[in-house]
C-alpha positions as CSV (number, residue, x, y, z in Angstrom):
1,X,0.0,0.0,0.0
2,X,1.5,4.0,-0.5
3,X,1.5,4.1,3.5
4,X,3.6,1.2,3.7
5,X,6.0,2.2,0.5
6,X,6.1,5.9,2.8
7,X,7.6,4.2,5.8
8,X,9.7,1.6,3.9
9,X,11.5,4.9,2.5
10,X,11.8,6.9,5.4
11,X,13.0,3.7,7.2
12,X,15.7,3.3,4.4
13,X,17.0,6.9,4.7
14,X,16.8,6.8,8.3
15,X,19.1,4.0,7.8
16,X,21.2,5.6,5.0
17,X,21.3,8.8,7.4
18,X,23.0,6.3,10.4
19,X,25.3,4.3,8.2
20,X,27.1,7.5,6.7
21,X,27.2,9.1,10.0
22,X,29.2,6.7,11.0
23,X,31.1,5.4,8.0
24,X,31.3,8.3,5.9
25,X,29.4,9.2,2.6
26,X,28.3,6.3,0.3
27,X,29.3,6.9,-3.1
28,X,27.5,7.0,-5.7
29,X,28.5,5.5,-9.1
30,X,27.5,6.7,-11.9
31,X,25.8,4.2,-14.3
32,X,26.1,4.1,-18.1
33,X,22.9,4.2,-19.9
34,X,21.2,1.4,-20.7
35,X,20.3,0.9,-24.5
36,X,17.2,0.5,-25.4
37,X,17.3,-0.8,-29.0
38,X,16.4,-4.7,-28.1
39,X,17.3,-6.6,-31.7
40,X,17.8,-5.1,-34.9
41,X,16.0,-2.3,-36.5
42,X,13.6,-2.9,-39.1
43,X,13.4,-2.0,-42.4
44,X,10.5,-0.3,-43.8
């Protein structure tokens, strides 16, 4: 349900919030895009 999505993500940065308090900041990487072209074009 959207309540329980709500407190999943404030319980996950809560979390987040904790852990980098007392480990430093989590990096993030940065992620190539993914291609969206699934199989070969077509030809019209």
């Amino acid at each position: 349900t959207p309540q329980h999505a709500k407190r999943l993500v404030k319980a996950l940065a809560d979390n987040v919030h904790r852990f980098e308090k007392s480990h430093g900041e989590i990096k993030d990487f940065d992620q190539p895009g993914i291609p969206l072209n699934f199989g070969p074009s077509g030809e019209a």
